[in-house]
PDB file with SEQRES, HELIX, SHEET and CRYST1 records, atoms N, CA, C and O in Angstrom:
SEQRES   1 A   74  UNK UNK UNK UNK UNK UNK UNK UNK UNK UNK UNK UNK UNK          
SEQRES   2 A   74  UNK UNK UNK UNK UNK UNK UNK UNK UNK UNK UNK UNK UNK          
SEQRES   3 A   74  UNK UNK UNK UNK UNK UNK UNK UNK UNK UNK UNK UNK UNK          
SEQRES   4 A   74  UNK UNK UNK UNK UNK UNK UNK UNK UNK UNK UNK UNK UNK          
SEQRES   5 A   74  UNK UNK UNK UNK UNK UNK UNK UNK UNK UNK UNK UNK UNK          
SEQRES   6 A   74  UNK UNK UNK UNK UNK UNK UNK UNK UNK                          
HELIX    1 AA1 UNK A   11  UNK A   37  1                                  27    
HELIX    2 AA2 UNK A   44  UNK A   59  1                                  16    
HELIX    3 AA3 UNK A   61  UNK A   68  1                                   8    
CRYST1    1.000    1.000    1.000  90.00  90.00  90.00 P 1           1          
ATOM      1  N   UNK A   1       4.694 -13.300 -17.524  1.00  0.00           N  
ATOM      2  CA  UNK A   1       5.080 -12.828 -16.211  1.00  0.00           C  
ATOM      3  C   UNK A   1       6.581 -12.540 -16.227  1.00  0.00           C  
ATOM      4  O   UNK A   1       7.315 -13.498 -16.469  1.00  0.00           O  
ATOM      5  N   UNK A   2       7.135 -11.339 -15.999  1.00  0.00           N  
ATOM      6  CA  UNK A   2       8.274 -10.970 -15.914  1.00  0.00           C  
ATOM      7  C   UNK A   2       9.158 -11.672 -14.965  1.00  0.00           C  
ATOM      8  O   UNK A   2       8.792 -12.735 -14.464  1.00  0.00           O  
ATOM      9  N   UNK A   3      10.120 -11.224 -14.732  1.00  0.00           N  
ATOM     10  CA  UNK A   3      11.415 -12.023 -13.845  1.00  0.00           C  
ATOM     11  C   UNK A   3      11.152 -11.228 -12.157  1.00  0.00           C  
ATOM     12  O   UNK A   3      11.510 -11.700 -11.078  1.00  0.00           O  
ATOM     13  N   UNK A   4      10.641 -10.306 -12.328  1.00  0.00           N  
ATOM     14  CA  UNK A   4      10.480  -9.420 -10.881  1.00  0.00           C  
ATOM     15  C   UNK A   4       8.885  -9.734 -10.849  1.00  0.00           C  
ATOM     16  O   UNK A   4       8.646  -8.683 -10.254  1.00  0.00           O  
ATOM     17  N   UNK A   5       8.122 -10.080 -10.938  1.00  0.00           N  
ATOM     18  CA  UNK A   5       6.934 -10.847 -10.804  1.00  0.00           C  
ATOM     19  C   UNK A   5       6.995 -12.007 -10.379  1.00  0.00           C  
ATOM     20  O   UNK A   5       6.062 -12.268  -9.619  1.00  0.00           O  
ATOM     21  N   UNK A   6       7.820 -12.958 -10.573  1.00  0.00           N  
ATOM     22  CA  UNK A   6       7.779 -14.469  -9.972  1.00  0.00           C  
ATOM     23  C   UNK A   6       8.620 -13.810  -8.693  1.00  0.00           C  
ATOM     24  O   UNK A   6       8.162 -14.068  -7.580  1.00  0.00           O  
ATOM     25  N   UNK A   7       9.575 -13.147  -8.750  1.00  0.00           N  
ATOM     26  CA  UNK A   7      10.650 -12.759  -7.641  1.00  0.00           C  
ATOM     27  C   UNK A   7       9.509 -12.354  -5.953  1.00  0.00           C  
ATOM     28  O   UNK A   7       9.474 -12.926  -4.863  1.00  0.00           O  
ATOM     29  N   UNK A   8       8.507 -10.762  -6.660  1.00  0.00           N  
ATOM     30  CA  UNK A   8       7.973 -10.968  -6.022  1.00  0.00           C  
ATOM     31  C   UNK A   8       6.367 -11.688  -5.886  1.00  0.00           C  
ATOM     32  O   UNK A   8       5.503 -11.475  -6.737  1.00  0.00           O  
ATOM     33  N   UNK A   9       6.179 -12.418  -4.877  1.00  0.00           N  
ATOM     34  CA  UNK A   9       5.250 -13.285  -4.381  1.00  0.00           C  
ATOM     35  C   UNK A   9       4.183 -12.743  -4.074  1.00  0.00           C  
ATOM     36  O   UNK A   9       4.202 -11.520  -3.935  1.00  0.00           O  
ATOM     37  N   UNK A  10       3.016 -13.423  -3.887  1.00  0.00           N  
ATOM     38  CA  UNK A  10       1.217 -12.657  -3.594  1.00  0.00           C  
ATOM     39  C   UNK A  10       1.358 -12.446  -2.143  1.00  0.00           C  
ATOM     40  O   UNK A  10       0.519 -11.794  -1.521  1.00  0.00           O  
ATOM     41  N   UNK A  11       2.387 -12.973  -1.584  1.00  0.00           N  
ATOM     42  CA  UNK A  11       2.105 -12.857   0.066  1.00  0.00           C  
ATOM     43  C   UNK A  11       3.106 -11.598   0.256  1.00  0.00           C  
ATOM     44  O   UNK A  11       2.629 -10.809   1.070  1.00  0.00           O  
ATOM     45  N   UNK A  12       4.542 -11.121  -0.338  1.00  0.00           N  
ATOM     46  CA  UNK A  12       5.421  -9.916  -0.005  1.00  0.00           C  
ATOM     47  C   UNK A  12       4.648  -8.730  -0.661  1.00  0.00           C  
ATOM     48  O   UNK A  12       5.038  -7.582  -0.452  1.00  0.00           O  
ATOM     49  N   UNK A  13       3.413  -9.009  -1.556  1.00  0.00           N  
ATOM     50  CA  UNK A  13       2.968  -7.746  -2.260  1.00  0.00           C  
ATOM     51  C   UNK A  13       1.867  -7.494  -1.199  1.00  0.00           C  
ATOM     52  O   UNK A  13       1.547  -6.307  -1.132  1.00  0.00           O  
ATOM     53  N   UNK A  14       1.063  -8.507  -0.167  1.00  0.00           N  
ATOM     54  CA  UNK A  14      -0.088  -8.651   0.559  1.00  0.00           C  
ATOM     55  C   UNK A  14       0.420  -7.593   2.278  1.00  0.00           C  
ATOM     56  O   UNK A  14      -0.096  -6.736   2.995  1.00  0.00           O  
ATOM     57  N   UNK A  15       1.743  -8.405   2.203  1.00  0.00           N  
ATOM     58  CA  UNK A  15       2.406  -7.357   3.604  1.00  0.00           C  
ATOM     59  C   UNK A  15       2.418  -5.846   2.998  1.00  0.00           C  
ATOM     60  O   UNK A  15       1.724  -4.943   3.465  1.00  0.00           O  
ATOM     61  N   UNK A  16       3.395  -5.679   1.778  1.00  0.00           N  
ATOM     62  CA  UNK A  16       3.607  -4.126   1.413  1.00  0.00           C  
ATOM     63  C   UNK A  16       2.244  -3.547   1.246  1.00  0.00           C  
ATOM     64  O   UNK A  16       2.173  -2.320   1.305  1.00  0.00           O  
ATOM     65  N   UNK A  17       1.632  -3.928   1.135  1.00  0.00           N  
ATOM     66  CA  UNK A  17      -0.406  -3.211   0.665  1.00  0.00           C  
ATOM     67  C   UNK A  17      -0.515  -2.946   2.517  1.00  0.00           C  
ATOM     68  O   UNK A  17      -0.715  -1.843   3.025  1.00  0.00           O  
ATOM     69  N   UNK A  18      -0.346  -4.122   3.217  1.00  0.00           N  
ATOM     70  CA  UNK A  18      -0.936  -3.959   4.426  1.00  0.00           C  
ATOM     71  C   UNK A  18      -0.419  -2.757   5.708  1.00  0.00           C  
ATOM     72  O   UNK A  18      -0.987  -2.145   6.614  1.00  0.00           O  
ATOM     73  N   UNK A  19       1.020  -2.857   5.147  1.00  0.00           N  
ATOM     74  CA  UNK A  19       1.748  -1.919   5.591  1.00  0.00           C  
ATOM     75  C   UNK A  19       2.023  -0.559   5.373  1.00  0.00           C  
ATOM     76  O   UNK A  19       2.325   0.341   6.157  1.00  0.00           O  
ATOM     77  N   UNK A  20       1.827  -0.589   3.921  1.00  0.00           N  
ATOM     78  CA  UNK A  20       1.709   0.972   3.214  1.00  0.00           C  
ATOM     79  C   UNK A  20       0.350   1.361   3.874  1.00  0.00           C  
ATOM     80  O   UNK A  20       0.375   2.527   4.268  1.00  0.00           O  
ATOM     81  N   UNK A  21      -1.046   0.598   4.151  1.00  0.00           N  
ATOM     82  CA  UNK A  21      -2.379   1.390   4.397  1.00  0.00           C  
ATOM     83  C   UNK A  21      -1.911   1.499   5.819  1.00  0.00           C  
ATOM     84  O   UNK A  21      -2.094   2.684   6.099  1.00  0.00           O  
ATOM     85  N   UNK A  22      -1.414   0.905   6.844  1.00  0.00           N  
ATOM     86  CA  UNK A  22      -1.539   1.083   8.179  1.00  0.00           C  
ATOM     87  C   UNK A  22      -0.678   2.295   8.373  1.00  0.00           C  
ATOM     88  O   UNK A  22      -0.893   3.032   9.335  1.00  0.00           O  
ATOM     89  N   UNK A  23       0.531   2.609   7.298  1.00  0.00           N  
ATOM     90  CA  UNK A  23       1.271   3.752   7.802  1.00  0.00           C  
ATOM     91  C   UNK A  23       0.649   5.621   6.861  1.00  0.00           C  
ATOM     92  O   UNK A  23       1.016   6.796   6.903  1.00  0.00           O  
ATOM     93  N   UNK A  24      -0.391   4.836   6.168  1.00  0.00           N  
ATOM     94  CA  UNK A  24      -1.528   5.982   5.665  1.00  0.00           C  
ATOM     95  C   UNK A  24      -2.234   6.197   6.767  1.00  0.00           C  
ATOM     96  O   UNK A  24      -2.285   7.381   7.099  1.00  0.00           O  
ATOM     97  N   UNK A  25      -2.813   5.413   7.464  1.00  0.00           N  
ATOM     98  CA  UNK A  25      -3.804   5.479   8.382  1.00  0.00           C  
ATOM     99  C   UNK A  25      -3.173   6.381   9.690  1.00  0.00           C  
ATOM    100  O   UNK A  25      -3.803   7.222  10.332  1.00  0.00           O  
ATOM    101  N   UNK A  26      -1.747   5.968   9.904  1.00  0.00           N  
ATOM    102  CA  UNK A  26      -1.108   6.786  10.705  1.00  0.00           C  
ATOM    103  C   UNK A  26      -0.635   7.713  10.402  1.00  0.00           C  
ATOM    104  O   UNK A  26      -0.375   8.432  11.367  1.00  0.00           O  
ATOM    105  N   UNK A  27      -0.229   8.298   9.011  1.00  0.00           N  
ATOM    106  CA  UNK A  27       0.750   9.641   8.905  1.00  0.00           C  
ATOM    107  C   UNK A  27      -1.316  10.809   8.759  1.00  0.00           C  
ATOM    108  O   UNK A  27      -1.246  12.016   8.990  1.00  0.00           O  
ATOM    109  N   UNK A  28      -2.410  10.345   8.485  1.00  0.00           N  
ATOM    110  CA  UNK A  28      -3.596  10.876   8.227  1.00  0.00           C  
ATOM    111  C   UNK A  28      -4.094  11.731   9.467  1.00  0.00           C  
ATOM    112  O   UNK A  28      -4.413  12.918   9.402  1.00  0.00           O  
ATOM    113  N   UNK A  29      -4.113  10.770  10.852  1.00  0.00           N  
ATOM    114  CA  UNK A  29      -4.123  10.859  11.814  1.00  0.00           C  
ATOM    115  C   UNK A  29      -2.808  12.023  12.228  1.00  0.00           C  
ATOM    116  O   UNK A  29      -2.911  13.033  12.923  1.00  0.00           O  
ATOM    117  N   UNK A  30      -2.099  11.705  11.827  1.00  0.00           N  
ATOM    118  CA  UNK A  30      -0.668  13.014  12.547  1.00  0.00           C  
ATOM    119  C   UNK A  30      -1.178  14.297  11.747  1.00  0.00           C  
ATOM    120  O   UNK A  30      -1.272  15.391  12.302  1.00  0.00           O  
ATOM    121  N   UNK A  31      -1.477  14.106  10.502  1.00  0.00           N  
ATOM    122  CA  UNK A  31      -1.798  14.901   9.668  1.00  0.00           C  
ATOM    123  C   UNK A  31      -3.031  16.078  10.317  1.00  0.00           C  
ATOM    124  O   UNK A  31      -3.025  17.308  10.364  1.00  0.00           O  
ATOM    125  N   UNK A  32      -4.025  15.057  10.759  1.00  0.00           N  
ATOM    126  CA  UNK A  32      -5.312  15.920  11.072  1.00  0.00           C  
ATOM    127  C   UNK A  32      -4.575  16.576  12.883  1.00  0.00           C  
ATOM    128  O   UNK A  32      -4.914  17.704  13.242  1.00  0.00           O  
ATOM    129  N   UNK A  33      -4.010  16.072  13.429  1.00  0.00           N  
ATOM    130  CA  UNK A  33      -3.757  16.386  15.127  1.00  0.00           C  
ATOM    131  C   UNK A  33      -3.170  17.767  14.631  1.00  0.00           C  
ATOM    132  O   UNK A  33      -3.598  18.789  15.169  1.00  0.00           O  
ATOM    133  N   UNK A  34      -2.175  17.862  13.598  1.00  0.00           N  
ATOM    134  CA  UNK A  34      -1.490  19.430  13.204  1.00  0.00           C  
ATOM    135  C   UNK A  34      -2.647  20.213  12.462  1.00  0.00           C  
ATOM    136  O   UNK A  34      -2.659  21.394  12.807  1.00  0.00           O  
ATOM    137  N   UNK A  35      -3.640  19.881  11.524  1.00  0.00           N  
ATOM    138  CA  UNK A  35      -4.577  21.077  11.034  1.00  0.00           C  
ATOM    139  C   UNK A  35      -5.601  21.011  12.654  1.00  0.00           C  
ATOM    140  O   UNK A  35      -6.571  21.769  12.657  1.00  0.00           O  
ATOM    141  N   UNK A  36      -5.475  20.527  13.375  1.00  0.00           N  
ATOM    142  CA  UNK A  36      -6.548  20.773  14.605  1.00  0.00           C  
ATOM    143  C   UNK A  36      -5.334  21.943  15.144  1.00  0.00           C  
ATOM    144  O   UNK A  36      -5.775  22.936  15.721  1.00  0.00           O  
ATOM    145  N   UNK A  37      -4.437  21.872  15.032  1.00  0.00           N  
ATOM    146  CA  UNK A  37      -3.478  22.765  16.016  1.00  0.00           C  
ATOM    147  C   UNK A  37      -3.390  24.131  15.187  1.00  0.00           C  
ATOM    148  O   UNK A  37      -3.066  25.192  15.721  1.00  0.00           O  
ATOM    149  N   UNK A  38      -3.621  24.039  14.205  1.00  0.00           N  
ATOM    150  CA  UNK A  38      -3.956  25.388  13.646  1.00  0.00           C  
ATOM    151  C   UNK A  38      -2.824  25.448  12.143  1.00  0.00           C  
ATOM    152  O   UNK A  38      -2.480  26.537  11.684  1.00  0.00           O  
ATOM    153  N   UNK A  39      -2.488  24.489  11.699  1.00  0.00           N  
ATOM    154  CA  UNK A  39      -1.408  24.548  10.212  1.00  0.00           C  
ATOM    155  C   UNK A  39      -2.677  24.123   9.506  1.00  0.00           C  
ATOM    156  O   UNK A  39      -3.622  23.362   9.717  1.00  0.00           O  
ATOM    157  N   UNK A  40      -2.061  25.381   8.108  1.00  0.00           N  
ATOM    158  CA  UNK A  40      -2.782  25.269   6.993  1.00  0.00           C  
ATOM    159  C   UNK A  40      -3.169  24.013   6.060  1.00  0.00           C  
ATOM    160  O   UNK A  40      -4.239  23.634   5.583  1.00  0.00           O  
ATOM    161  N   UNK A  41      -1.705  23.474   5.994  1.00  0.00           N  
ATOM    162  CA  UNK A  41      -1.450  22.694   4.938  1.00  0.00           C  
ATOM    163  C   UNK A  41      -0.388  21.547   5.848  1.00  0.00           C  
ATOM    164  O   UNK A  41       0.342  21.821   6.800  1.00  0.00           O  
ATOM    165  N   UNK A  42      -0.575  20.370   5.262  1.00  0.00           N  
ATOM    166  CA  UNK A  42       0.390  19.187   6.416  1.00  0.00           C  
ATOM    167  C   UNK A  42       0.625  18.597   5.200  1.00  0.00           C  
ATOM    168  O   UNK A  42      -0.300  18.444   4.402  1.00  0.00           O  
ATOM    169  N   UNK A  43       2.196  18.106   4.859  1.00  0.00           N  
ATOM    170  CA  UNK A  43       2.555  17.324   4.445  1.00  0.00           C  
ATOM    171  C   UNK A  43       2.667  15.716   4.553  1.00  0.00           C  
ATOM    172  O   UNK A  43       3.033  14.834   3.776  1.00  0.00           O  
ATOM    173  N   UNK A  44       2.209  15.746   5.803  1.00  0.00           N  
ATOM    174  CA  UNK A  44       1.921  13.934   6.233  1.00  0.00           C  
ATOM    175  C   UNK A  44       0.709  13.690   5.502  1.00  0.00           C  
ATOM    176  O   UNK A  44       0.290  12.540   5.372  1.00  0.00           O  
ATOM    177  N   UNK A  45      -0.163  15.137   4.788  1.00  0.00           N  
ATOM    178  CA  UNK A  45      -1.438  14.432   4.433  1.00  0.00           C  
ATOM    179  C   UNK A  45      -1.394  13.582   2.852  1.00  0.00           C  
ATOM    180  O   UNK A  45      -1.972  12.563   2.472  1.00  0.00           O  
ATOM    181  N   UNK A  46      -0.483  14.470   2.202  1.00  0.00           N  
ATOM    182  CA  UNK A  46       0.026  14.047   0.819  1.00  0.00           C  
ATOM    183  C   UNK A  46       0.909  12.570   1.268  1.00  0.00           C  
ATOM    184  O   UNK A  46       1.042  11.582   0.547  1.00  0.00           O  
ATOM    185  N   UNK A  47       1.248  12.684   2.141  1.00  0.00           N  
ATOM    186  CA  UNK A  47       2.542  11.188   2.269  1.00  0.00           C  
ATOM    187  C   UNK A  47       1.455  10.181   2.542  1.00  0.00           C  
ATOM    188  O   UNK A  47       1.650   9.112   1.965  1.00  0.00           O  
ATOM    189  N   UNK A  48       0.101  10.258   3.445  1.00  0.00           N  
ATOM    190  CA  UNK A  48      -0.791   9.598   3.546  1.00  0.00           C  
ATOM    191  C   UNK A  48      -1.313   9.032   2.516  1.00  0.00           C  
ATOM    192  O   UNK A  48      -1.314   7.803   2.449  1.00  0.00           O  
ATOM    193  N   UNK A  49      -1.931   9.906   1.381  1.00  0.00           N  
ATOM    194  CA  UNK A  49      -2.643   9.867   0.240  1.00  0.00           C  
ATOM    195  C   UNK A  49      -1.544   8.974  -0.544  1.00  0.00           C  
ATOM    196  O   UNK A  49      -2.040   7.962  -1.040  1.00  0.00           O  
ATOM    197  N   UNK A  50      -0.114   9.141  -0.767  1.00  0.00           N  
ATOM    198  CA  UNK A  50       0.592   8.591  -1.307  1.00  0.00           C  
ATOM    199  C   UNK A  50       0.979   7.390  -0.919  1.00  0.00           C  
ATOM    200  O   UNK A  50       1.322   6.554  -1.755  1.00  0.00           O  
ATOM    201  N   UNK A  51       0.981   7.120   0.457  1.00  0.00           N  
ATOM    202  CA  UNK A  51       1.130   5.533   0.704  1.00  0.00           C  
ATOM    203  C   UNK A  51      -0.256   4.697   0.457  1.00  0.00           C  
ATOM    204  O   UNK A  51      -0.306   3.527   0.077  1.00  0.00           O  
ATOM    205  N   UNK A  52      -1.347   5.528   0.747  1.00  0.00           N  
ATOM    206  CA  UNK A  52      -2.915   4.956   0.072  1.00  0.00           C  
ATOM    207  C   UNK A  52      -2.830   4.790  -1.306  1.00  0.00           C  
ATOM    208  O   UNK A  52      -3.653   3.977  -1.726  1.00  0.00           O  
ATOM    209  N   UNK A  53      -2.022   5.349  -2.255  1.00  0.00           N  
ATOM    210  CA  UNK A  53      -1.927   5.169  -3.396  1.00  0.00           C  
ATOM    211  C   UNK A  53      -1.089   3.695  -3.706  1.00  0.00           C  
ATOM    212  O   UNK A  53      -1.499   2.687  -4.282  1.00  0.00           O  
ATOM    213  N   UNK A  54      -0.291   3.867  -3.338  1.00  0.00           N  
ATOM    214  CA  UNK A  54       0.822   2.668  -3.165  1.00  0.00           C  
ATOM    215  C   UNK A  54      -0.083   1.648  -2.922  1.00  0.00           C  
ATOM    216  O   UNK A  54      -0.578   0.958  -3.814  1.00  0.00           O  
ATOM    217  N   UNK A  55      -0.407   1.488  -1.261  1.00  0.00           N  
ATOM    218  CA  UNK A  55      -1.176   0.017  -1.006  1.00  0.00           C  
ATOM    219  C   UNK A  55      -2.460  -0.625  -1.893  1.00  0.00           C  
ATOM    220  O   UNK A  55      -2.648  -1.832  -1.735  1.00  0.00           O  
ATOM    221  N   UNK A  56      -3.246   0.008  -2.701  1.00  0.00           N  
ATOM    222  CA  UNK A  56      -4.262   0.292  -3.798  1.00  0.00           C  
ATOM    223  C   UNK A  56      -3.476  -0.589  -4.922  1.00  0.00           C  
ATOM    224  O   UNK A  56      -3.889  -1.434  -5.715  1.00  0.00           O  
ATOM    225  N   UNK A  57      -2.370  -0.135  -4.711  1.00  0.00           N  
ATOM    226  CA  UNK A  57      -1.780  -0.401  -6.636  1.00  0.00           C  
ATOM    227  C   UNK A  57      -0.870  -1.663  -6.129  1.00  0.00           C  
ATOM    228  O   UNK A  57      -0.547  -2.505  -6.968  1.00  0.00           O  
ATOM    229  N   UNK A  58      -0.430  -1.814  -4.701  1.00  0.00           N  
ATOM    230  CA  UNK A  58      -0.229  -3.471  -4.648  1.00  0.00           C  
ATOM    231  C   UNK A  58      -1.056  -4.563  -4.727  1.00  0.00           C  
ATOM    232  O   UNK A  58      -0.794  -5.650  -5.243  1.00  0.00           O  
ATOM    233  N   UNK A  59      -2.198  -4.172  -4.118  1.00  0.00           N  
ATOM    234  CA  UNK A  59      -3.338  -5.270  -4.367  1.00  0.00           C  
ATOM    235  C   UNK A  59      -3.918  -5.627  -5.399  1.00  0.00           C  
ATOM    236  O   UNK A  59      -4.428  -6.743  -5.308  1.00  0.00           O  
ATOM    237  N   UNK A  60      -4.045  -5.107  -6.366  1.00  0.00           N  
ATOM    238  CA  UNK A  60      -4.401  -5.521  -7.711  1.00  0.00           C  
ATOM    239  C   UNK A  60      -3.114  -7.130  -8.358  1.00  0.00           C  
ATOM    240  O   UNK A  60      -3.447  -8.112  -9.022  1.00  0.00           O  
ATOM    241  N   UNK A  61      -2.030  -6.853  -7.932  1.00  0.00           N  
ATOM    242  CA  UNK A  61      -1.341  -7.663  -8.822  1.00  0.00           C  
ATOM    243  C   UNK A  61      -1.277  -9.069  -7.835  1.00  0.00           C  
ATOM    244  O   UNK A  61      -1.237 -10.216  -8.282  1.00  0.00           O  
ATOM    245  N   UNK A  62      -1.277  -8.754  -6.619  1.00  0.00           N  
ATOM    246  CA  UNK A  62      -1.465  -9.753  -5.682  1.00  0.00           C  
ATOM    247  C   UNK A  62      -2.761 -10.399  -5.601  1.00  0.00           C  
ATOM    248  O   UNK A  62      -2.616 -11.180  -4.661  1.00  0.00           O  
ATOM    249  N   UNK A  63      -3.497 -10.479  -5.872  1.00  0.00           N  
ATOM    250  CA  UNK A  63      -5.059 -10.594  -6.206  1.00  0.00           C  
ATOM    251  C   UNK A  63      -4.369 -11.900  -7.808  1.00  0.00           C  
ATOM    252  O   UNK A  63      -4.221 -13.121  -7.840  1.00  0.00           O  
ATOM    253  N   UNK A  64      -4.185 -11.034  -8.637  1.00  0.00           N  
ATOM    254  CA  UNK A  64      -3.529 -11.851  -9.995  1.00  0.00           C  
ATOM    255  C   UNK A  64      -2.521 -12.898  -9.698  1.00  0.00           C  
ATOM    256  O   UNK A  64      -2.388 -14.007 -10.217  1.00  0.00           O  
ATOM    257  N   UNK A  65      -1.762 -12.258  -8.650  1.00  0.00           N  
ATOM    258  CA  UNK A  65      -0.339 -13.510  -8.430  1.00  0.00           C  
ATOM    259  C   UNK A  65      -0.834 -14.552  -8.035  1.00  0.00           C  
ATOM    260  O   UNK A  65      -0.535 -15.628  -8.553  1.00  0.00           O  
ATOM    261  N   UNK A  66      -1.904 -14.420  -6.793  1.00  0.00           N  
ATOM    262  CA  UNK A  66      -2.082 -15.422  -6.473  1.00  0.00           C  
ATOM    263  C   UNK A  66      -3.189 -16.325  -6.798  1.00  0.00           C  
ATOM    264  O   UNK A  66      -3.473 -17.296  -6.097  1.00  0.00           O  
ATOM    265  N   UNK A  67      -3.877 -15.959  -7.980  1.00  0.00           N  
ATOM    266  CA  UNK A  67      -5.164 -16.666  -8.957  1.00  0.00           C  
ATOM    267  C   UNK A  67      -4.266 -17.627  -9.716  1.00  0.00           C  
ATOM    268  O   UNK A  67      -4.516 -18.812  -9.940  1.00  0.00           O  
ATOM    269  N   UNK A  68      -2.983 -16.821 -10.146  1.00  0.00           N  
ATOM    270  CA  UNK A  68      -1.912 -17.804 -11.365  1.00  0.00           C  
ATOM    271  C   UNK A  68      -1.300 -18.943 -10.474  1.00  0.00           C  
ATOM    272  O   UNK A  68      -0.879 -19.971 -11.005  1.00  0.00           O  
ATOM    273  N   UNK A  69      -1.249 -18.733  -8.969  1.00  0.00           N  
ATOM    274  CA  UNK A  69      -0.417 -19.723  -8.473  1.00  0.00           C  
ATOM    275  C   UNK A  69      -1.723 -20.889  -8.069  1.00  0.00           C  
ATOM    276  O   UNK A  69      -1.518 -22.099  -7.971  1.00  0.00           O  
ATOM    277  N   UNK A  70      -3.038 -20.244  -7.872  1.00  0.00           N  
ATOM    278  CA  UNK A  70      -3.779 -21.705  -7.765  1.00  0.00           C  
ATOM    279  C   UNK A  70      -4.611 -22.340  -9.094  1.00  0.00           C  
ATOM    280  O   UNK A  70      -5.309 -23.335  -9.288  1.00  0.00           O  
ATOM    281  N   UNK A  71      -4.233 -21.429  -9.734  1.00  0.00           N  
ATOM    282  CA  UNK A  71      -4.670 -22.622 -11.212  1.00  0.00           C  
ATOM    283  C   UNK A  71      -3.084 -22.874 -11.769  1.00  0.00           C  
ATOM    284  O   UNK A  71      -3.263 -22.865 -12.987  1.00  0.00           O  
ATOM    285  N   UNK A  72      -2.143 -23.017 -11.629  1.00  0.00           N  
ATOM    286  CA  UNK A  72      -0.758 -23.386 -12.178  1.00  0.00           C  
ATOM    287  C   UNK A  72       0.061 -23.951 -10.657  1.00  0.00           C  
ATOM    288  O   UNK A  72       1.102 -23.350 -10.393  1.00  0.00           O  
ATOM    289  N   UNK A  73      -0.231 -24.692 -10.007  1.00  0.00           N  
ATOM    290  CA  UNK A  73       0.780 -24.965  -8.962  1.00  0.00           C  
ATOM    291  C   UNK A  73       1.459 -25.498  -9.063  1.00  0.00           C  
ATOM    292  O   UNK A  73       1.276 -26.702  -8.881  1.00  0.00           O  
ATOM    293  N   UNK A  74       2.884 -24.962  -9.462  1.00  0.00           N  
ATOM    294  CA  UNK A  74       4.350 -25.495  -9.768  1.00  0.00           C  
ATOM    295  C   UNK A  74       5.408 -25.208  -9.003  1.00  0.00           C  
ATOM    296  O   UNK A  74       6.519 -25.652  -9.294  1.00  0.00           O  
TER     297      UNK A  74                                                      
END                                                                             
C-alpha cells in the first residue's frame, strides 16, 4: 500500500464516489433539459459520463481499503 493510500481513507474515497455520482446525476439531467430545448450535442453530458467514470473507479479501492482495515486493525 502506497503512502497516498493510507493518506487516503475508505470513508474520503466513499464521499468522493458519492459525490462525483450525485453531481453525474445532476450535470445528466441539465444535459437532457438542453437536448429537450433543441441542442445537438451538450457538454454536461460528457462531464456527466466523466464524473460516472470517476465515482466507478473510487469504489473499487474503497471496497479494498476498507477489507485491509478490518482484517489488520491497527
Amino acid at each position: 500500500m502506497s503512502q497516498l493510500e493510507k493518506y487516503i481513507g475508505w470513508k474520503l474515497r466513499i464521499v468522493i464516489a458519492v459525490s462525483l455520482l450525485i453531481g453525474s446525476i445532476i450535470f445528466f439531467i441539465k444535459g437532457y433539459s438542453f437536448r429537450s430545448s433543441g441542442e445537438t450535442f451538450s457538454q454536461y453530458w460528457v462531464l456527466a459520463l466523466l464524473m460516472l467514470w470517476g465515482s466507478v473507479s473510487q469504489i473499487s479501492p474503497a471496497i479494498n481499503n476498507y477489507s485491509n482495515t478490518e482484517d489488520n486493525p491497527t
